[in-house]
MIROKE-985491 format. One record per residue (C-alpha): residue in one letter; x, y, z. Coordinates in steps of 0.02 Angstrom, whole numbers, padded with zeros to 5 digits, always signed. Last residue first. Example, Ala and Ser with C-alpha at 12.3 -4.5 7.8 and 13.67 -1.06 7.14 Angstrom:
REM MIROKE-985491
S+00684-00053+00357/A+00615-00225+00390/
END
This chain:
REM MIROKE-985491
X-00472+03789+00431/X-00502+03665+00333/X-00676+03661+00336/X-00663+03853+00317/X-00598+03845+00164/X-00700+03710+00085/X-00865+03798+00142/X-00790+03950+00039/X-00764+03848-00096/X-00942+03772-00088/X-00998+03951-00118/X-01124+04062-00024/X-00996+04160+00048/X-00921+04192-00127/X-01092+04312-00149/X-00990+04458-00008/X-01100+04471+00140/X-01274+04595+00150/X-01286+04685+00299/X-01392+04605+00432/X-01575+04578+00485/X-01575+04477+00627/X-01665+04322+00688/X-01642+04229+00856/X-01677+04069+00937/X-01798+04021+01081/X-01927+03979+00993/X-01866+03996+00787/X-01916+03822+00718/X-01851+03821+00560/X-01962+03645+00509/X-02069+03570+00630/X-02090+03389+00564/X-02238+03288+00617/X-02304+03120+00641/X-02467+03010+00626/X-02407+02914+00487/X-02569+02918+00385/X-02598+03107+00425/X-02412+03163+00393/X-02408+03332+00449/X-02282+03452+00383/X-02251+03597+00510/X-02168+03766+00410/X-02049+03907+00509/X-01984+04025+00401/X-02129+04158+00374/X-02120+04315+00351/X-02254+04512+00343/X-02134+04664+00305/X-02055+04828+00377/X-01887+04795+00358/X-01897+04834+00530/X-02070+04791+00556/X-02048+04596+00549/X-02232+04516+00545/X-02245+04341+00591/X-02314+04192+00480/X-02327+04042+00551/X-02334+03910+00392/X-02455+03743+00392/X-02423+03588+00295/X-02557+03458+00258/X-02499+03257+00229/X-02602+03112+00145/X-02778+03174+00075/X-02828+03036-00036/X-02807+03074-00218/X-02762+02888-00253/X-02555+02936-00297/X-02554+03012-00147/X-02636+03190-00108/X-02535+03362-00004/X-02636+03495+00053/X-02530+03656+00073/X-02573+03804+00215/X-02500+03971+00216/X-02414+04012+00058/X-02365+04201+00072/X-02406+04305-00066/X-02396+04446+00066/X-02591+04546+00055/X-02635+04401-00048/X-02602+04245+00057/X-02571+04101-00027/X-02663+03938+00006/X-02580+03781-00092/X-02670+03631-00142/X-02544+03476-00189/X-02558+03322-00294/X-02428+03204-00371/X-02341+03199-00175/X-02193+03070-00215/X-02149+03170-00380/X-02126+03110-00537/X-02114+03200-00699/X-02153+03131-00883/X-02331+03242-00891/X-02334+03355-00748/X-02366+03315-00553/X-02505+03422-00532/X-02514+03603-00428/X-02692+03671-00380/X-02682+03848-00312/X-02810+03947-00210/X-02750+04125-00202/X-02803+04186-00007/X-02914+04299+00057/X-02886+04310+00257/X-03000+04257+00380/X-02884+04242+00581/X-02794+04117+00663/X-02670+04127+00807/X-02588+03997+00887/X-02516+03992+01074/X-02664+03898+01145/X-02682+03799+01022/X-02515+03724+01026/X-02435+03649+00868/X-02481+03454+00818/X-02472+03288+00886/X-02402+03316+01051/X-02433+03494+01086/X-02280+03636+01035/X-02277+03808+01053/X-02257+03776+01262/X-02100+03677+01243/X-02030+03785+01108/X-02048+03935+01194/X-02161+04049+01147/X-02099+04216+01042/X-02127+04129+00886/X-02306+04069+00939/X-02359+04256+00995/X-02271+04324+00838/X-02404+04221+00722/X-02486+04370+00646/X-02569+04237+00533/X-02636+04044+00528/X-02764+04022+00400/X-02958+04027+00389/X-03010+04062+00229/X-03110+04143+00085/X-03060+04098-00061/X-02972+04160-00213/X-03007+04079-00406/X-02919+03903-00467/X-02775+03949-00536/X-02678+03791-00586/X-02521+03756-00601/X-02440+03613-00685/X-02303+03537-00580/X-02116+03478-00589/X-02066+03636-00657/X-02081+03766-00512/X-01913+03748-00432/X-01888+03743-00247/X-01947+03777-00083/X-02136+03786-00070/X-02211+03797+00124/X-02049+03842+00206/X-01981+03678+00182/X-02095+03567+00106/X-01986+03560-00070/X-01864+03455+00019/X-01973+03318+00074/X-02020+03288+00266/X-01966+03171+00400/X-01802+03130+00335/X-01687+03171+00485/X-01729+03331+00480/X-01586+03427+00397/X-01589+03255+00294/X-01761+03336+00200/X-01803+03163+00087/X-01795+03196-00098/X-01962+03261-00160/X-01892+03420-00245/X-01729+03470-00193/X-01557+03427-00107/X-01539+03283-00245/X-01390+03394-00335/X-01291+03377-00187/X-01103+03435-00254/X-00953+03378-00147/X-00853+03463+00009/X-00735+03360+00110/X-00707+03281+00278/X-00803+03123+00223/X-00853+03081+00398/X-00875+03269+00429/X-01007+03300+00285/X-01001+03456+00182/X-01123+03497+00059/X-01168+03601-00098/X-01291+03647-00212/X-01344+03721-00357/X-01530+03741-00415/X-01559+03731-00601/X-01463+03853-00716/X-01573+03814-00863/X-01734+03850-00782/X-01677+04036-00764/X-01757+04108-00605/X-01598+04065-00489/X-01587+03946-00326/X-01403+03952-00250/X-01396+03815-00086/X-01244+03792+00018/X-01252+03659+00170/X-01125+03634+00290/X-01109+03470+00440/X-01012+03560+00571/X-01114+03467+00723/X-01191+03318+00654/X-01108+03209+00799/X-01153+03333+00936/X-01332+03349+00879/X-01323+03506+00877/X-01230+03656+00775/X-01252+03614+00604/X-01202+03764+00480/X-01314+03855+00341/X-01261+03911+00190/X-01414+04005+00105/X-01435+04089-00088/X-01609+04150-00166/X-01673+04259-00310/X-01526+04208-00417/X-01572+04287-00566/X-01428+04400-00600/X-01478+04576-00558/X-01385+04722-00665/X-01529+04713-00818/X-01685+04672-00728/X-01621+04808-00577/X-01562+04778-00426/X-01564+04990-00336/X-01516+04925-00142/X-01525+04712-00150/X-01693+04638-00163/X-01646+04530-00320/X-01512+04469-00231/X-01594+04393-00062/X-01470+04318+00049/X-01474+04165+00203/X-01366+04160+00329/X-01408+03993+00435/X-01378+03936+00599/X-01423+03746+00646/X-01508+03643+00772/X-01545+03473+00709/X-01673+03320+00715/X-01724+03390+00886/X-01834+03228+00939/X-02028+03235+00999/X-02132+03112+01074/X-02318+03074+01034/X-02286+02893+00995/X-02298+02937+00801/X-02150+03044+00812/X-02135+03236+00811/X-01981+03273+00743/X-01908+03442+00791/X-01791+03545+00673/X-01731+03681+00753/X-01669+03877+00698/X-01531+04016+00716/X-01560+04139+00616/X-01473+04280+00484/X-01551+04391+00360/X-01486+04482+00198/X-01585+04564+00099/X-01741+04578+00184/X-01877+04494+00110/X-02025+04514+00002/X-02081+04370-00097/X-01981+04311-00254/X-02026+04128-00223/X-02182+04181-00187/X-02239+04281-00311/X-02155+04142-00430/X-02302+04043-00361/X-02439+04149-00406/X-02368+04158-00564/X-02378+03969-00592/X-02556+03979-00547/X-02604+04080-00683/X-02676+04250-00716/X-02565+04349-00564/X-02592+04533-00552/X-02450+04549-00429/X-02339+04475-00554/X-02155+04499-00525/X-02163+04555-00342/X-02031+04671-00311/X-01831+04714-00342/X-01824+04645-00512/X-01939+04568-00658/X-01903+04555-00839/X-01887+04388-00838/X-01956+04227-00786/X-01921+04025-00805/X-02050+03899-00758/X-02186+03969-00860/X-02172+03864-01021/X-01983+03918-01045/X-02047+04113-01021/X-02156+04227-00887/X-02174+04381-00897/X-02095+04526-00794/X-02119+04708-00893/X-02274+04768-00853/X-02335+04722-00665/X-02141+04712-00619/X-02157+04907-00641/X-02282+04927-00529/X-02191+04792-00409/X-02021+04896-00417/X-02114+05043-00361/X-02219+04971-00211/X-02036+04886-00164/X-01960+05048-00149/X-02098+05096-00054/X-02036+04985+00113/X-02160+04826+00134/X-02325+04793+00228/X-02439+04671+00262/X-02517+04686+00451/X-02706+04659+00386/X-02782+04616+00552/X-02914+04493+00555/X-02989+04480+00735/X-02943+04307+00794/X-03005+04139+00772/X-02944+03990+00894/X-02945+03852+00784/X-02942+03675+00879/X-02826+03520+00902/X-02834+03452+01078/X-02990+03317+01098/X-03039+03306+00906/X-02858+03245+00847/X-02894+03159+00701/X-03049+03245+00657/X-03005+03435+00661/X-02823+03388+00585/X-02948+03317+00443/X-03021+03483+00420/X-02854+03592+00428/X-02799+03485+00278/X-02948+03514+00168/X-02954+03712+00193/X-03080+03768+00304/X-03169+03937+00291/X-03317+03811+00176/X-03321+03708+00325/X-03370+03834+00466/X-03537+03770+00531/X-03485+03594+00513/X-03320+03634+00638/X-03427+03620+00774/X-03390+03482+00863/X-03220+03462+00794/X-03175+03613+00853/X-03163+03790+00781/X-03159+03939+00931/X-03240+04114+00921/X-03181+04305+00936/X-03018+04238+00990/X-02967+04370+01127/X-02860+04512+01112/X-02734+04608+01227/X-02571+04520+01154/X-02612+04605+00975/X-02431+04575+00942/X-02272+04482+01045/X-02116+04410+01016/X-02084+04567+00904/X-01952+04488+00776/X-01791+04584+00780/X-01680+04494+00869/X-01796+04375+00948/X-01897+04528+01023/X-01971+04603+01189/X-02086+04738+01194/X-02140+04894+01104/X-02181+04878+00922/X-02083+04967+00781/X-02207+05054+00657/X-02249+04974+00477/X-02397+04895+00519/X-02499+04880+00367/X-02554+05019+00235/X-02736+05046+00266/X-02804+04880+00220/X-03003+04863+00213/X-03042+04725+00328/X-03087+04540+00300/X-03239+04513+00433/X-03326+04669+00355/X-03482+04571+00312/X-03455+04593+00113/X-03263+04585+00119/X-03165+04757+00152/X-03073+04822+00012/X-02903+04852-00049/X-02886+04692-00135/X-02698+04629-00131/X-02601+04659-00277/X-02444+04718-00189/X-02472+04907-00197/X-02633+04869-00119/X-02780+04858-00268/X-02940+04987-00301/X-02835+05125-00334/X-02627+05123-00315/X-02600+04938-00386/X-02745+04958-00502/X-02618+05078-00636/X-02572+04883-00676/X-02723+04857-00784/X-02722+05024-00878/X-02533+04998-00892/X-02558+04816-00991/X-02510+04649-00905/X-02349+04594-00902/X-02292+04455-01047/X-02381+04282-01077/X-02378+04094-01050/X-02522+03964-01027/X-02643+04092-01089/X-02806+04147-00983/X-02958+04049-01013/X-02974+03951-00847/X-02934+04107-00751/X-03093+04201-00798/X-03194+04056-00761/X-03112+04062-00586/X-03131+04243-00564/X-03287+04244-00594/X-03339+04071-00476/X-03275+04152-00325/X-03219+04008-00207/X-03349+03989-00080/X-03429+03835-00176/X-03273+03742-00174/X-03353+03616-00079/X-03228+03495+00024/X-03150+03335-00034/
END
C-alpha cells in the first residue's frame, strides 16, 4: 500500500466527523462557489509550487482542427511532457502515484510509462449549470442512508461534498449534454498480448435532470437512460440493451434486453453491480464501465481528504488516435497518453455489511474541477491489489464541458484488459433530446419486429 502522507491531513480529520446523512450546506458556506471555490467546487487556487494552476474559467471556445463529431481530436498538440515516470524512477514520484498506476509501473517496466504534461485546467460547463449547482449546494441532501438524494436538479448536487457517498452522486449526476449519441468498441486485451473486438455498438444515451429549465419538483429522478444497439460481431449484431438509472433507491435500475436467438425482449435485472459486462464478452464487471456505473448502496463511502495526483486528462490526442496506435499490448499507448497533476477527492468504498460484491475494496480518484473519477483501485477479498481502472477524459467545448466514456480495467493477476467505449475511429454528437419511450423495452419490442 502506498503512503497517504500527501493527502491533506485537515481535511481528512475534518471528514471523519461529519454526519453519515445530512441536508445542503448553509448559504455562508455555499456563497464559496463564486470566491475562493470554481462554480463547481473545485479550488480556485494555484497549489504551493504552481504545478496545479489557478483556474480561470476552462476552455469554453471551439478549437480548430479535426473532430469525431464534436470531440476536438486534437488539444495542446504543440507541447512536450515536461518529464517522464518509469519504473526506474518512479521512487521519486510515489506519493503523485495512485496504487494501481504503481504496479502497472512494475509489471510492465519495458513499455508502460507516464508521460507528464503541463496541467491545464480545461473544466468548464454552460452558466446555467453554475446556477443550478449554487442552489444544489443548499437544497440537495442526501436520504435512505445516503444512497437516495433529493432536492437537487440541473447541476452538481453537492459540490461541497462531506462524505464520500456525495462525492459519488457528483458523479453520477456529472455534467453532460442532454442528449448524446456514439458509436463505440469493446476490445479485449488477452493475456497472450492479443486483442479481440468483444462488440461494436451505437448507443443514444439521455440526461433528464440536465434537460432546458429541470427543476427538483418537474424532474423525475432518472439521472440516466441508454439503449444501445450491436452492430459487430456479425452474430451479435441487433442484440438491444435499455438501461433507466434513477436517484430514488426504491426504483432500482431498470433494464431491458433483446437477444436474437430468443427473438424477444425480457427484463435483465443482473445488468449491474459485479455481474459480468456481456457487452464485452465478460472481461470486466458492470459497475466498471465508465469508471462507476451503477447504484451507490453496495458500499460504504469513505472520504478520505484530496490528494495530489497524477491522472490521465485532456485525453483528445488518444481519442482522436486510431485504435491501433491508442492501444500497446498490455496496456494503452504511451505515446498517445497524456498525464498531467490534478487534485483529486480520494474515496475509499467497502463492500457493506450483508452485501457482496466480487471487488469488496475499491479506491476511487475524482477529479475536482469535473467530479470525474479517473483512476479506481480495485482489492480481493485479502486486500491485495487485483485490478486498476483508468478513464480518458476529453474536453467537449460545444456543450462546453470536460467527459469521459471510454474506461480500461486491468486485471493485474490475469494479465488482461478490457477497453470499454472505445471511441478511435467512431463518432460522438451532441443531439436533440428523443421522446423518454425511446428508452423503453417496448420500443425495443417494436422495432425488433419491425
Amino acid at each position: 500500500m502506498k503512503s497517504t502522507s500527501s493527502i491533506l491531513a485537515g481535511v481528512a480529520a475534518l471528514l471523519i466527523v461529519a454526519p453519515q446523512v445530512q441536508a445542503g450546506v448553509s448559504a455562508e458556506e455555499a456563497a464559496r462557489l463564486s470566491v475562493d471555490l470554481t462554480p463547481l467546487g473545485g479550488e480556485k487556487a494555484a497549489n504551493a509550487d504552481g504545478s496545479i494552476p489557478a483556474w480561470t474559467g476552462g476552455m469554453t471556445e471551439m478549437l480548430p482542427g479535426d473532430y469525431i463529431g464534436d470531440i476536438p481530436k486534437s488539444i495542446f498538440a504543440d507541447e512536450k511532457p515536461l518529464y517522464q515516470v518509469t519504473a526506474q524512477n518512479m521512487s521519486q514520484y510515489q506519493a503523485l502515484l495512485s496504487d494501481g498506476v504503481q504496479a502497472m509501473l512494475q509489471k510492465y517496466p519495458d513499455s508502460f510509462r507516464l508521460d507528464v504534461y503541463p496541467t491545464h485546467r480545461t473544466m468548464a460547463a454552460p452558466q446555467s449549470v453554475y446556477d443550478n449547482t449554487l442552489a444544489n449546494a443548499t437544497r440537495c441532501k442526501l436520504i435512505e442512508g445516503g444512497y437516495s438524494v433529493e432536492g437537487c436538479a440541473g447541476g452538481i448536487p453537492f459540490p461541497i461534498p462531506q462524505e464520500g457517498v456525495e462525492v459519488m452522486w457528483n458523479f453520477l449526476m456529472r455534467v453532460e449534454a442532454p442528449s448524446i449519441e456514439y458509436t463505440f468498441k469493446n476490445i479485449v486485451g488477452n493475456a497472450d498480448g492479443s486483442h479481440t473486438l468483444a462488440t461494436r455498438n451505437d448507443i443514444s444515451f439521455q440526461y433528464p435532470q440536465y434537460y432546458k429549465d429541470a427543476t427538483p419538483q418537474d424532474w423525475s429522478g432518472e439521472y440516466s437512460m441508454f439503449r444501445f444497439n450491436t452492430l459487430e460481431p456479425p452474430f451479435k449484431a441487433g442484440e438491444s440493451l435499455v438501461v433507466r438509472d434513477s436517484i430514488d433507491r426504491d426504483q432500482p435500475r431498470q433494464a431491458w434486453q433483446y437477444l436474437l436467438g430468443q427473438r424477444r425482449v425480457r427484463r435483465a435485472p443482473t445488468v449491474s453491480y459485479d455481474t459480468p459486462d456481456f457487452v464485452a464478452s465478460g472481461a470486466n464487471y458492470f459497475d466498471e464501465v465508465q469508471g462507476f456505473f451503477g447504484s451507490v448502496d453496495r458500499f460504504n463511502w469513505t472520504l478520505k481528504g484530496k490528494q495530489e495526483l497524477l491522472v490521465p486528462y485532456n485525453t483528445n490526442n488518444f481519442v482522436g488516435a486510431s485504435l491501433d496506435d491508442a492501444l500497446s499490448t498490455y496496456h494503452l499507448n504511451p505515446d498517445h497518453m497524456r498525464w498531467e497533476k490534478h487534485r483529486v477527492w480520494v474515496v475509499e468504498a467497502n463492500v457493506a455489511d450483508g452485501k457482496r460484491h466480487a471487488v469488496p475494496k475499491r479506491t476511487y480518484y475524482v477529479d475536482e474541477d469535473s467530479w470525474l473519477v479517473l483512476l479506481v483501485d480495485g482489492y480481493d477479498a485479502e486486500d491485495k491489489l487485483w485490478r486498476t481502472s483508468m478513464v480518458t477524459p476529453f474536453v467537449v467545448p460545444k456543450i462546453p464541458t470536460l467527459m469521459m466514456k471510454t474506461a480500461t480495467v486491468f486485471n493485474l493477476q490475469a494479465n488482461t484488459m478490457s477497453v470499454i467505449q472505445a471511441l478511435n475511429e467512431e463518432n460522438f454528437r451532441i443531439v436533440e433530446t428523443k421522446p423518454e419511450t425511446f428508452f423503453t423495452g417496448d420500443a425495443v419490442a417494436a422495432e425488433a419486429i419491425r
